[in-house]
Structures are given as C-alpha cells and as structure tokens.
mmCIF entry with sequence, helices, sheets and N, C-alpha, C, O atoms, coordinates in Angstrom:
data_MODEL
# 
_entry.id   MODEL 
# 
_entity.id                         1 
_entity.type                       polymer 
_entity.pdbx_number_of_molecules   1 
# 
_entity_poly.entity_id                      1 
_entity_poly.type                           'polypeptide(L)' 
_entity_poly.nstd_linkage                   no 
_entity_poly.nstd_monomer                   no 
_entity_poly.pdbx_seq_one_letter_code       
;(UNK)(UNK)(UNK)(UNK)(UNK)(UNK)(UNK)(UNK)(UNK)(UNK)(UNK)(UNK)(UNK)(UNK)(UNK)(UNK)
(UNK)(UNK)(UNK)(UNK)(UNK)(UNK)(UNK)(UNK)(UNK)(UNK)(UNK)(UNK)(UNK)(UNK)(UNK)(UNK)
(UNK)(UNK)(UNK)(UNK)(UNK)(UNK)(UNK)(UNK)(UNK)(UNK)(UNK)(UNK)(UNK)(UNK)(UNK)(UNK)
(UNK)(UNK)
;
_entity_poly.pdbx_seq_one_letter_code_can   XXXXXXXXXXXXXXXXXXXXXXXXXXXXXXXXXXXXXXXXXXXXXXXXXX 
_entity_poly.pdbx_strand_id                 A 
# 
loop_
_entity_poly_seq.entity_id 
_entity_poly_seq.num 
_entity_poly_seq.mon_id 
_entity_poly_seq.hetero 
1 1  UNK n 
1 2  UNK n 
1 3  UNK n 
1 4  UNK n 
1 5  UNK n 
1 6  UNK n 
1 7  UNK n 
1 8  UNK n 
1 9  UNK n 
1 10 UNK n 
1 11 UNK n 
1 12 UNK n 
1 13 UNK n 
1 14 UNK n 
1 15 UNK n 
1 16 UNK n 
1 17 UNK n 
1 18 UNK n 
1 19 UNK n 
1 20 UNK n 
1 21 UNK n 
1 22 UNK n 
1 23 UNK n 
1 24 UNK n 
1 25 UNK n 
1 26 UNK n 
1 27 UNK n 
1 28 UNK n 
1 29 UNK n 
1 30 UNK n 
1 31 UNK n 
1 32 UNK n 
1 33 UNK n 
1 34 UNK n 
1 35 UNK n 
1 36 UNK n 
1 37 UNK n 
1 38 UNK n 
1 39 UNK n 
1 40 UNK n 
1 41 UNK n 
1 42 UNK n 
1 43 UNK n 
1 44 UNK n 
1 45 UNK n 
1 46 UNK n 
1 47 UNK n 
1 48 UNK n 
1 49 UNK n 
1 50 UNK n 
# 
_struct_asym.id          A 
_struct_asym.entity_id   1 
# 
loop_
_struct_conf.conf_type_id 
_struct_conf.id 
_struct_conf.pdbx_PDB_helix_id 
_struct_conf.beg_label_comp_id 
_struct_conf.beg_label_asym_id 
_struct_conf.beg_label_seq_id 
_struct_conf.pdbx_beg_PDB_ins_code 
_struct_conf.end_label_comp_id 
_struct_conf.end_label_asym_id 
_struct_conf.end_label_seq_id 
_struct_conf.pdbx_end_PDB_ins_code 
_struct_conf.beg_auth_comp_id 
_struct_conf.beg_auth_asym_id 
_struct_conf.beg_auth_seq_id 
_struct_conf.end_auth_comp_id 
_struct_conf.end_auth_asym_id 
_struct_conf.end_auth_seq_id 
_struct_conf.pdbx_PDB_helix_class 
_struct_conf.details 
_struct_conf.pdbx_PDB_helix_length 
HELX_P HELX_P1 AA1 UNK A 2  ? UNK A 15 ? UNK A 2  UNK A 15 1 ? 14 
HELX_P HELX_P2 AA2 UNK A 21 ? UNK A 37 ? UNK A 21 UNK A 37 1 ? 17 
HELX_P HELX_P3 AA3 UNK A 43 ? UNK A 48 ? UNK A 43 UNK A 48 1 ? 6  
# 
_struct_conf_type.id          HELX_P 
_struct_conf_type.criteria    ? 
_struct_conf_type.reference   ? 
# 
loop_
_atom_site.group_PDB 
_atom_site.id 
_atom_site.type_symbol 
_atom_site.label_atom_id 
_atom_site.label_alt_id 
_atom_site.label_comp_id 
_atom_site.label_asym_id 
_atom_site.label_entity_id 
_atom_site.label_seq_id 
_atom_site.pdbx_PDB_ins_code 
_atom_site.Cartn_x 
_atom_site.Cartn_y 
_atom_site.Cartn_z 
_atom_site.occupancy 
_atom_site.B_iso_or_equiv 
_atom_site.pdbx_formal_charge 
_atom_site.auth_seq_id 
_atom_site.auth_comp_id 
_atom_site.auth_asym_id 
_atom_site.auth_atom_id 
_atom_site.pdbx_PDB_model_num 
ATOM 1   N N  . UNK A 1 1  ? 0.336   51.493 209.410 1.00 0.00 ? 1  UNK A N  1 
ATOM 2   C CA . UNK A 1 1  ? 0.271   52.506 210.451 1.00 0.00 ? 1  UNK A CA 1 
ATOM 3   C C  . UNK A 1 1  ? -1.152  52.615 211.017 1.00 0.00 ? 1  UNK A C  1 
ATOM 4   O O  . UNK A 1 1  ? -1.290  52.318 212.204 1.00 0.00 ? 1  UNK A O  1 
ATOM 5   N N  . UNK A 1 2  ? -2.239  53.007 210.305 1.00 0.00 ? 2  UNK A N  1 
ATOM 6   C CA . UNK A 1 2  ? -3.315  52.585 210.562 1.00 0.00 ? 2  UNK A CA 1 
ATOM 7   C C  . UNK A 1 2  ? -3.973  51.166 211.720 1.00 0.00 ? 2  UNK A C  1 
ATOM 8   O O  . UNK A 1 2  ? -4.784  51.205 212.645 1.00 0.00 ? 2  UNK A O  1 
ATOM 9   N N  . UNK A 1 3  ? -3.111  49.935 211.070 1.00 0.00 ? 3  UNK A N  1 
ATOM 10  C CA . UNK A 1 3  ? -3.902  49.042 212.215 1.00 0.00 ? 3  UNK A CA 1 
ATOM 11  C C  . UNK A 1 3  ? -2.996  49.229 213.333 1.00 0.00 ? 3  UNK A C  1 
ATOM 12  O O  . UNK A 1 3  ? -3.501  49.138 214.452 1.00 0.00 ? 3  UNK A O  1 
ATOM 13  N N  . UNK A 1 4  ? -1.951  49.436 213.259 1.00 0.00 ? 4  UNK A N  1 
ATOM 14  C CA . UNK A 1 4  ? -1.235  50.209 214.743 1.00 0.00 ? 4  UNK A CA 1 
ATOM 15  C C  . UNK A 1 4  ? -2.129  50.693 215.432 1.00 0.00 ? 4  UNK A C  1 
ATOM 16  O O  . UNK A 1 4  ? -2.475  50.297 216.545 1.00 0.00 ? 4  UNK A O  1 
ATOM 17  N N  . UNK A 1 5  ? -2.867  52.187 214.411 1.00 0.00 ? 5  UNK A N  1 
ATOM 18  C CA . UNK A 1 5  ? -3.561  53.271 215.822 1.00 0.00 ? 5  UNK A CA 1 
ATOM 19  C C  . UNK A 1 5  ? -4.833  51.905 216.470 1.00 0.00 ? 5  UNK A C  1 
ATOM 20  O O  . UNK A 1 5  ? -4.963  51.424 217.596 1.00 0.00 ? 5  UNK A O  1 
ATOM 21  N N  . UNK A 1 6  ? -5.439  51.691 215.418 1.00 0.00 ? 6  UNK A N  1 
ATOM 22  C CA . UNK A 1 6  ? -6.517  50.276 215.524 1.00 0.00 ? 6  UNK A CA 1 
ATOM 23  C C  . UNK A 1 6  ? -6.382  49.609 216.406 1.00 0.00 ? 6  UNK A C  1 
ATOM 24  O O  . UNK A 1 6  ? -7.435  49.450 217.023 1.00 0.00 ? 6  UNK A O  1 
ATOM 25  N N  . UNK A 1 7  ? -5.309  48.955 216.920 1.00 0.00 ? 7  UNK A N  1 
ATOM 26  C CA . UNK A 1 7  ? -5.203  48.094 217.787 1.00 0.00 ? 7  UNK A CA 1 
ATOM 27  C C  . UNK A 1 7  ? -4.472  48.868 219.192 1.00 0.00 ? 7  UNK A C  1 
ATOM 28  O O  . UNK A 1 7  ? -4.892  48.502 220.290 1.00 0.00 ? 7  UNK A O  1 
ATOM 29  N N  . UNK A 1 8  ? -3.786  49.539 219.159 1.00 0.00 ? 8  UNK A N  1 
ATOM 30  C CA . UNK A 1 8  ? -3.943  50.732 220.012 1.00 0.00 ? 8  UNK A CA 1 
ATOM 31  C C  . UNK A 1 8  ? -4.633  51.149 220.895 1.00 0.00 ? 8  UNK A C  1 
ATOM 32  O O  . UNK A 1 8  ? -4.437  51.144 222.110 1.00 0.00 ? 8  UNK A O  1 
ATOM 33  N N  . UNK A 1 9  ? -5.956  51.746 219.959 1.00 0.00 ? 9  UNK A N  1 
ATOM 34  C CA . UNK A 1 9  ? -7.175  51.967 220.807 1.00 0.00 ? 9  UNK A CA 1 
ATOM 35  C C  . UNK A 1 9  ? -7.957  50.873 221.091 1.00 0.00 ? 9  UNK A C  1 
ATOM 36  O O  . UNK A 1 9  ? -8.698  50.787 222.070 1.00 0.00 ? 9  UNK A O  1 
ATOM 37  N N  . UNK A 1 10 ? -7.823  50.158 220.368 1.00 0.00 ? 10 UNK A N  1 
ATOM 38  C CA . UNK A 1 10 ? -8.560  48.730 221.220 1.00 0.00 ? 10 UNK A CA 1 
ATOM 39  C C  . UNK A 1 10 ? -8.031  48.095 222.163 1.00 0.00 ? 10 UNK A C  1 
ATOM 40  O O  . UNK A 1 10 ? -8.805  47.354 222.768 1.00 0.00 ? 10 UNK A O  1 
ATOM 41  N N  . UNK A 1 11 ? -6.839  48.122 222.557 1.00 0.00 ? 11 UNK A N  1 
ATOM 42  C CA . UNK A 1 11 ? -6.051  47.879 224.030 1.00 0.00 ? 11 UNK A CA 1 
ATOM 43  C C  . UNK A 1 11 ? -6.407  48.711 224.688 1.00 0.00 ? 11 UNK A C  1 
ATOM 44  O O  . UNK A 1 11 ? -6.972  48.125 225.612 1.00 0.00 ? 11 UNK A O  1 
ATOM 45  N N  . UNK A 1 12 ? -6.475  49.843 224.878 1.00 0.00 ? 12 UNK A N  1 
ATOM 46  C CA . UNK A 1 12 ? -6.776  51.255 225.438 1.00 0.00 ? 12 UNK A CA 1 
ATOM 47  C C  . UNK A 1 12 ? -8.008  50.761 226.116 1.00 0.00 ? 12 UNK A C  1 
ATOM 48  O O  . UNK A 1 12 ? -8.145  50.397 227.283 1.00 0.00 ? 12 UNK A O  1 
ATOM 49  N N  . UNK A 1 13 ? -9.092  50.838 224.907 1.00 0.00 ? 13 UNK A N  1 
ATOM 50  C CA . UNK A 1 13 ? -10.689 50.513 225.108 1.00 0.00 ? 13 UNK A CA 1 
ATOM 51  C C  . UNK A 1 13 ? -10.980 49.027 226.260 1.00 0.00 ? 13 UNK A C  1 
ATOM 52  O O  . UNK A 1 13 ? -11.693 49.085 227.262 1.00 0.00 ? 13 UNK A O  1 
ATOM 53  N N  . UNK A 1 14 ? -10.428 48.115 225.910 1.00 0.00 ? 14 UNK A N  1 
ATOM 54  C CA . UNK A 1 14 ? -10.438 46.540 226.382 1.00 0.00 ? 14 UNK A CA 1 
ATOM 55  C C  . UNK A 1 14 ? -10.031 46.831 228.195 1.00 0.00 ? 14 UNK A C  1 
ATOM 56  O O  . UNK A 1 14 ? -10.786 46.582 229.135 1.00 0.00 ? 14 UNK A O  1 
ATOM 57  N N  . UNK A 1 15 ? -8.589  47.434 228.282 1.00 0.00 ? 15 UNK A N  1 
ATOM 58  C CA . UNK A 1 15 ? -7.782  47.907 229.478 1.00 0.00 ? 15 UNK A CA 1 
ATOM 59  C C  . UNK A 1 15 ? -8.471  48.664 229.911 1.00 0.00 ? 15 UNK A C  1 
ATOM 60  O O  . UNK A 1 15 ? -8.181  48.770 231.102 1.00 0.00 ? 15 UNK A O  1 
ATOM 61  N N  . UNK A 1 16 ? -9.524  49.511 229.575 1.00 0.00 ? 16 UNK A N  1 
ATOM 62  C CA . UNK A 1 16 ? -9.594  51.202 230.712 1.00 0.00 ? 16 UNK A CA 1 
ATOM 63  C C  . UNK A 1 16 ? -8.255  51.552 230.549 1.00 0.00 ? 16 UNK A C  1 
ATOM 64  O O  . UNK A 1 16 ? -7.679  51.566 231.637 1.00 0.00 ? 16 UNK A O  1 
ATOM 65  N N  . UNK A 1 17 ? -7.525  51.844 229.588 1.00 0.00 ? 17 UNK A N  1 
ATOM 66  C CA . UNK A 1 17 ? -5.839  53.045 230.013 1.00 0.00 ? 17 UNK A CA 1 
ATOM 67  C C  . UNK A 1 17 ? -6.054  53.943 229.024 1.00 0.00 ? 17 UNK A C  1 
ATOM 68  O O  . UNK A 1 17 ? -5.389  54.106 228.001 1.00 0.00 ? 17 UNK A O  1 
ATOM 69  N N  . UNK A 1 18 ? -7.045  54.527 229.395 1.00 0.00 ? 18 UNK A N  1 
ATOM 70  C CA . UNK A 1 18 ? -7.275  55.733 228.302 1.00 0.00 ? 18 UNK A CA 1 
ATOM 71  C C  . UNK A 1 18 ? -6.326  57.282 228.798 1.00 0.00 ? 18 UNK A C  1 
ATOM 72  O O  . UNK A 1 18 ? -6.214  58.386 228.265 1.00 0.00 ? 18 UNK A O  1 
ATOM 73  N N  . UNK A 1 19 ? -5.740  56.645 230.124 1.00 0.00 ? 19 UNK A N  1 
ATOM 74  C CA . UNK A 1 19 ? -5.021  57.809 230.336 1.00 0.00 ? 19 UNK A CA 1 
ATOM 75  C C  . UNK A 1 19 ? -3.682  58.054 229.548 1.00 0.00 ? 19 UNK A C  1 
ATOM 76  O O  . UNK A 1 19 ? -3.142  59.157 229.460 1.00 0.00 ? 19 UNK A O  1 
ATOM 77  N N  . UNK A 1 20 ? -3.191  56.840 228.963 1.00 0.00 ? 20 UNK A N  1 
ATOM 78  C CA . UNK A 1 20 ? -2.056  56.839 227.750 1.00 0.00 ? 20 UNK A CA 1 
ATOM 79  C C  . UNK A 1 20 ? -2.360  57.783 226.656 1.00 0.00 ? 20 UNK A C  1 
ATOM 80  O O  . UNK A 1 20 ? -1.459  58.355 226.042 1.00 0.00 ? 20 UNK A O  1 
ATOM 81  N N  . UNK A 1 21 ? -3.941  58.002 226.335 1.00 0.00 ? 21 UNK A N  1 
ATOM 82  C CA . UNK A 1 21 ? -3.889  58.703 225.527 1.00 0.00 ? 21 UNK A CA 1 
ATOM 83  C C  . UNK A 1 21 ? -3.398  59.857 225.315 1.00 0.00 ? 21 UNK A C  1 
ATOM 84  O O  . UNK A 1 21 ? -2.962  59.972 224.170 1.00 0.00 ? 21 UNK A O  1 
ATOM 85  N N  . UNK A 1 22 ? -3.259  61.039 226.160 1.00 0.00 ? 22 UNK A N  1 
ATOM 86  C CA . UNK A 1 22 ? -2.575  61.930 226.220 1.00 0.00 ? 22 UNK A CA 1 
ATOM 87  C C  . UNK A 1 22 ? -0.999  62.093 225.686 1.00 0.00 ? 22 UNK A C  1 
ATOM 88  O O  . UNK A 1 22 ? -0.641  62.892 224.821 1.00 0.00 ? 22 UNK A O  1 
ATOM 89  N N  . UNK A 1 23 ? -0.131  61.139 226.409 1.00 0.00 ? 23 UNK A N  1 
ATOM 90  C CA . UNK A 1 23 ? 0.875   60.410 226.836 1.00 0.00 ? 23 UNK A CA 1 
ATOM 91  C C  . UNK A 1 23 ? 0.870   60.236 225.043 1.00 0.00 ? 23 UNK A C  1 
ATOM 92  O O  . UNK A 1 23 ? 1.391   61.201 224.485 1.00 0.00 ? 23 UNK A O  1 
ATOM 93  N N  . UNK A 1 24 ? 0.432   59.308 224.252 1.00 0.00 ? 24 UNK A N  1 
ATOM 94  C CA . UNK A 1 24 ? 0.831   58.909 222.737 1.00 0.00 ? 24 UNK A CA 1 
ATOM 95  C C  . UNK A 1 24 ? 0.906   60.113 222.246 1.00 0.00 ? 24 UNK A C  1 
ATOM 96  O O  . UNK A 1 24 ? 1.972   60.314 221.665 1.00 0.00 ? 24 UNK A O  1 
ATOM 97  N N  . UNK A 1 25 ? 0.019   61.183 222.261 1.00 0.00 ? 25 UNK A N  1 
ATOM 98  C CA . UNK A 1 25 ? -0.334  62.673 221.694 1.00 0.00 ? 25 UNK A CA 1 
ATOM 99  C C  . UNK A 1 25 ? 0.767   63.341 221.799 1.00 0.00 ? 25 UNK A C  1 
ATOM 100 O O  . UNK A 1 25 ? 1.538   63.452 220.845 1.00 0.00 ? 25 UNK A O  1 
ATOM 101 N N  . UNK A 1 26 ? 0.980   63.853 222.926 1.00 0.00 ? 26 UNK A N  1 
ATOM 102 C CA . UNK A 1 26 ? 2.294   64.344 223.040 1.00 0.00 ? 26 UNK A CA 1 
ATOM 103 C C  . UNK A 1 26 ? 3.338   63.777 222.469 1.00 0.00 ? 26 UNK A C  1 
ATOM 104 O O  . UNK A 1 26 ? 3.984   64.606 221.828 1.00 0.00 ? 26 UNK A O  1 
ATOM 105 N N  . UNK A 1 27 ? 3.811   62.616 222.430 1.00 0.00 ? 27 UNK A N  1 
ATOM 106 C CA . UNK A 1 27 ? 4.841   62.015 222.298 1.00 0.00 ? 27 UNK A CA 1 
ATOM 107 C C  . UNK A 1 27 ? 4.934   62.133 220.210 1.00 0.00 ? 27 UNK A C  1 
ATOM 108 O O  . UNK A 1 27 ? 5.814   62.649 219.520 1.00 0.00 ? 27 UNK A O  1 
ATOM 109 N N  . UNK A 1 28 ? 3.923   61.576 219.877 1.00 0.00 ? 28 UNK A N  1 
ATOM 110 C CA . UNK A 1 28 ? 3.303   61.689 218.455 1.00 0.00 ? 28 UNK A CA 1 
ATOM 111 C C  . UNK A 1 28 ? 3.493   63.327 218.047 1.00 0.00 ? 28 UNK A C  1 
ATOM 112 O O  . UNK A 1 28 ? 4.186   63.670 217.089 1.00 0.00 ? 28 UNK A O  1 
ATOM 113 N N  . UNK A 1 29 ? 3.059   63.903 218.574 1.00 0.00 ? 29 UNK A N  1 
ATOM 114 C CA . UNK A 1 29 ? 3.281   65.403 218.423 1.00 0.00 ? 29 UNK A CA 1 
ATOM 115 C C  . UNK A 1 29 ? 4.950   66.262 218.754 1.00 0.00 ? 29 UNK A C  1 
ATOM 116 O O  . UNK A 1 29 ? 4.720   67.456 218.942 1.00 0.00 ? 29 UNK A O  1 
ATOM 117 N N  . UNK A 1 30 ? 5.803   66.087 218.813 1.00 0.00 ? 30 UNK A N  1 
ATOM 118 C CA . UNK A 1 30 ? 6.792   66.402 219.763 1.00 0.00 ? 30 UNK A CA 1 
ATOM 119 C C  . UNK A 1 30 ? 7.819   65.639 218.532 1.00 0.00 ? 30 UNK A C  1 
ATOM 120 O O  . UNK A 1 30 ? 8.767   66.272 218.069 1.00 0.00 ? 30 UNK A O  1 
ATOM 121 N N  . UNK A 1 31 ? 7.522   64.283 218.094 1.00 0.00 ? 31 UNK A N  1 
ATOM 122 C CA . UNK A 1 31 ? 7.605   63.900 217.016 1.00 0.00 ? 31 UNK A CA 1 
ATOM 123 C C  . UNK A 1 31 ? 7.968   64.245 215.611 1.00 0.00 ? 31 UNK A C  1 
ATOM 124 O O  . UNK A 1 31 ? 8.903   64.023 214.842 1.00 0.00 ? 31 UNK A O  1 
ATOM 125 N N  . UNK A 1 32 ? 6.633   64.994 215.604 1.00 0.00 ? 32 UNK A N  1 
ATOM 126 C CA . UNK A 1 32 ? 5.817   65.429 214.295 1.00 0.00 ? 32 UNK A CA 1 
ATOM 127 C C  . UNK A 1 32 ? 6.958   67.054 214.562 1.00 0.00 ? 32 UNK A C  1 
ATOM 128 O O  . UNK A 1 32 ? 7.729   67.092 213.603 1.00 0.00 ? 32 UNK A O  1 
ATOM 129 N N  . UNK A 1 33 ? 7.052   67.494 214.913 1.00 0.00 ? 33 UNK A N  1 
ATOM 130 C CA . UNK A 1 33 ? 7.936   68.581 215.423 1.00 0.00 ? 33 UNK A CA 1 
ATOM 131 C C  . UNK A 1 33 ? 9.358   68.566 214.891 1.00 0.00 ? 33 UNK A C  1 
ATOM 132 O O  . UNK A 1 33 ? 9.682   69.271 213.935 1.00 0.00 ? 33 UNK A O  1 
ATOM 133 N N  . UNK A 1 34 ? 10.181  67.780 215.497 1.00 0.00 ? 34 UNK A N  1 
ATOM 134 C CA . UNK A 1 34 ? 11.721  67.806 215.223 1.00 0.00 ? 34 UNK A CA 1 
ATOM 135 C C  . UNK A 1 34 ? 11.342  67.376 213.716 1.00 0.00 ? 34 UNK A C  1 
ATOM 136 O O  . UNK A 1 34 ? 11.767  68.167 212.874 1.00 0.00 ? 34 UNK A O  1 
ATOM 137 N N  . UNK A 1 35 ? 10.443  65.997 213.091 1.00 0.00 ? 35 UNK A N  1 
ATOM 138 C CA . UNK A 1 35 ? 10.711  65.679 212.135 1.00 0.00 ? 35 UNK A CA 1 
ATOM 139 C C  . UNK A 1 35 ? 10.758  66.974 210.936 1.00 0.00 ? 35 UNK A C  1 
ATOM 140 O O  . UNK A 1 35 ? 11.502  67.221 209.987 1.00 0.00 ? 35 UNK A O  1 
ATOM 141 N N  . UNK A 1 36 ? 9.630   67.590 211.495 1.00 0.00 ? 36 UNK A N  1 
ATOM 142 C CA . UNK A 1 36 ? 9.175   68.888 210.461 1.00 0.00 ? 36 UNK A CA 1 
ATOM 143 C C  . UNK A 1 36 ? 10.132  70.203 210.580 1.00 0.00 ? 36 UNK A C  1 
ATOM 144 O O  . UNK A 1 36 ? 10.384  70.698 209.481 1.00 0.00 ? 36 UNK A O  1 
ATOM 145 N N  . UNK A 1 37 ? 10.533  70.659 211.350 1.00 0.00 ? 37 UNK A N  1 
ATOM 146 C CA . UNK A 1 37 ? 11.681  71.418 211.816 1.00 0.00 ? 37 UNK A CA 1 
ATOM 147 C C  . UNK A 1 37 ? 13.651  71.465 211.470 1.00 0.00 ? 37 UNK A C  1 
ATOM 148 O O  . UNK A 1 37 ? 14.354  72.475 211.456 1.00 0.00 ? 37 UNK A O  1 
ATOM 149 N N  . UNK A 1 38 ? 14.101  69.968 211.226 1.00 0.00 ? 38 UNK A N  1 
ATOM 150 C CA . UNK A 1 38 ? 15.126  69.329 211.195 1.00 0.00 ? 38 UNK A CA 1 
ATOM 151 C C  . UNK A 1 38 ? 15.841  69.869 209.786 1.00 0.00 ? 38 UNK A C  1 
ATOM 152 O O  . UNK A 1 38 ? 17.056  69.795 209.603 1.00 0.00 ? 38 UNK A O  1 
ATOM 153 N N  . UNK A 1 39 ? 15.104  70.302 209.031 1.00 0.00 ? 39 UNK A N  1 
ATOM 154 C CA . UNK A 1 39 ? 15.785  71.595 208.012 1.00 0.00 ? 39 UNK A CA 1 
ATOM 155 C C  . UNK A 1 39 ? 15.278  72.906 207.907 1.00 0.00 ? 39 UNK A C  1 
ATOM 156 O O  . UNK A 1 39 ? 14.892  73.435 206.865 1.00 0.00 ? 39 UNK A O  1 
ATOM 157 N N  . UNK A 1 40 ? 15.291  73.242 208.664 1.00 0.00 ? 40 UNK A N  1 
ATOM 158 C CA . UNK A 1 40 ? 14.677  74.650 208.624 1.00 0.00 ? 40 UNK A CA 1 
ATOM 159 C C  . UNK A 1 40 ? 15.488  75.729 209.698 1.00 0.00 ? 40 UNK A C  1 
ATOM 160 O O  . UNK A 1 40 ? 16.190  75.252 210.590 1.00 0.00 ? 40 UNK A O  1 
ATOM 161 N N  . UNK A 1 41 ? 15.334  77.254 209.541 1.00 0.00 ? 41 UNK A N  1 
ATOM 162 C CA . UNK A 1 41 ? 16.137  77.676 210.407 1.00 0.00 ? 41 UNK A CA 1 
ATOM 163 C C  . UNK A 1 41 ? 15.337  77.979 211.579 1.00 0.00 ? 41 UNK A C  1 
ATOM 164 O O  . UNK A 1 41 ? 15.542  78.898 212.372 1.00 0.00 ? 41 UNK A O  1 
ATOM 165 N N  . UNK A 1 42 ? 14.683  77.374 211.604 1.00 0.00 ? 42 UNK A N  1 
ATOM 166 C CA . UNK A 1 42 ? 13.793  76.709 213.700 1.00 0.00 ? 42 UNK A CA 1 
ATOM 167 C C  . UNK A 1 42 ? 14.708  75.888 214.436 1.00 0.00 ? 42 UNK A C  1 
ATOM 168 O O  . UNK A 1 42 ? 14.738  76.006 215.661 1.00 0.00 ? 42 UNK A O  1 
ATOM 169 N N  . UNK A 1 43 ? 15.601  74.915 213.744 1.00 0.00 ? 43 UNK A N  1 
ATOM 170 C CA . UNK A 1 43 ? 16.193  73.760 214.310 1.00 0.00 ? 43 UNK A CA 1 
ATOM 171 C C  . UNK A 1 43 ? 17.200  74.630 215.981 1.00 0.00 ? 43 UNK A C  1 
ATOM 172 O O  . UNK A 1 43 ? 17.129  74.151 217.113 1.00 0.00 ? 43 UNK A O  1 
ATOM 173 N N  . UNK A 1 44 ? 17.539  75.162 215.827 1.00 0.00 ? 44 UNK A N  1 
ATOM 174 C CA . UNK A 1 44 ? 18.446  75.844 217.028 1.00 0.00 ? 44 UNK A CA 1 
ATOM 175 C C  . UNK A 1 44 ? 17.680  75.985 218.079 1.00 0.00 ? 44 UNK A C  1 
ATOM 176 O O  . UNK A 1 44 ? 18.019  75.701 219.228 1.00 0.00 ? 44 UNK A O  1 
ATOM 177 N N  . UNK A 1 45 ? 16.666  76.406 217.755 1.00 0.00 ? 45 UNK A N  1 
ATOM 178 C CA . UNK A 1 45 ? 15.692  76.873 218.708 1.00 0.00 ? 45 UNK A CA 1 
ATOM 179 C C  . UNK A 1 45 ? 14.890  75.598 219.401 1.00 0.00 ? 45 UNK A C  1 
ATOM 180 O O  . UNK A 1 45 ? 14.837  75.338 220.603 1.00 0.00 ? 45 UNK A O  1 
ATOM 181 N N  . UNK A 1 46 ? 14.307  74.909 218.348 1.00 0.00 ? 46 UNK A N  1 
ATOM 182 C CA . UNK A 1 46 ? 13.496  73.481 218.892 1.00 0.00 ? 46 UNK A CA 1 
ATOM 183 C C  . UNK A 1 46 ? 14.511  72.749 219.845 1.00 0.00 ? 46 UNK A C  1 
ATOM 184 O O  . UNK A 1 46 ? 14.325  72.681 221.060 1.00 0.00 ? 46 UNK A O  1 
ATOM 185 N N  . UNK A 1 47 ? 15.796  72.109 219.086 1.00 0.00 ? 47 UNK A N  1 
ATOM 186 C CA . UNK A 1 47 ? 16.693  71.554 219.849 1.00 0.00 ? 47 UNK A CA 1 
ATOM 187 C C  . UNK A 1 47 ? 16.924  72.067 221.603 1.00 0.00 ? 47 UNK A C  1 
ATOM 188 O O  . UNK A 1 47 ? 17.055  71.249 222.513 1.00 0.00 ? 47 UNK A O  1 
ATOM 189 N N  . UNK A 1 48 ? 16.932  73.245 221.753 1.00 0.00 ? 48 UNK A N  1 
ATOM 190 C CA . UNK A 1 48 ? 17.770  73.556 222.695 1.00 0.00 ? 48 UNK A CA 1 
ATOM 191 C C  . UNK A 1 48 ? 16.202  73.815 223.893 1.00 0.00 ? 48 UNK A C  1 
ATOM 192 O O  . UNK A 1 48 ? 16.371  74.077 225.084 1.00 0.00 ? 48 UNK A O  1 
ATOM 193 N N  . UNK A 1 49 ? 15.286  73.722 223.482 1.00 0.00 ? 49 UNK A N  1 
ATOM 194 C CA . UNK A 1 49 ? 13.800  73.279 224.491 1.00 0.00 ? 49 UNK A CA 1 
ATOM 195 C C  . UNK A 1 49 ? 13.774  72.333 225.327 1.00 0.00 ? 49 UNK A C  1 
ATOM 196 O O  . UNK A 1 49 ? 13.126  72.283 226.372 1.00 0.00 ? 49 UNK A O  1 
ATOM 197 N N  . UNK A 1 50 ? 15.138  70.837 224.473 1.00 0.00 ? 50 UNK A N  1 
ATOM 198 C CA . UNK A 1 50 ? 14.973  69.971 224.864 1.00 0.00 ? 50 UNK A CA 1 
ATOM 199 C C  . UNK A 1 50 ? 16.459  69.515 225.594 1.00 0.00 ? 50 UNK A C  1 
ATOM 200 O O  . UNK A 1 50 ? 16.553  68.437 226.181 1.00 0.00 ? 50 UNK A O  1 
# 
C-alpha cells in the first residue's frame, strides 16, 4: 500500500496533476467512512447521503 501512495505521488510530481490530489482525498476518505460505519447504527444515515 505504501509504494502505491509512492508512486502515486511521483506521477503526480513528474505530471504537474497535483490537482488529483484532492480528488484521491476525498475519494480515500468517503472510503474510510462507509468502511468504518457499515456496522454501526450510523449506517442508515451515511447510506442515504449517497
């Protein structure tokens, strides 16, 4: 997972598309969300945001 982010930002860096960065964050985050949520009694609520 690590050389993922690694090479990642070194495409990023190499390209100038540092505007993806945002774009991974969110997406990574939003993520990190349902995964953490998906037993809990939040799930009704998260789901229906989307």
């Amino acid at each position: 997972m690590l050389e993922f982010i690694k090479d990642l930002w070194g495409f990023m860096k190499v390209r100038k598309k540092f505007w993806m960065l945002p774009v991974f964050l969110v997406l990574g985050l939003l993520g990190i969300l349902v995964v953490f949520t998906e037993g809990s009694a939040l799930s009704p609520f998260i789901y229906a945001l989307f």
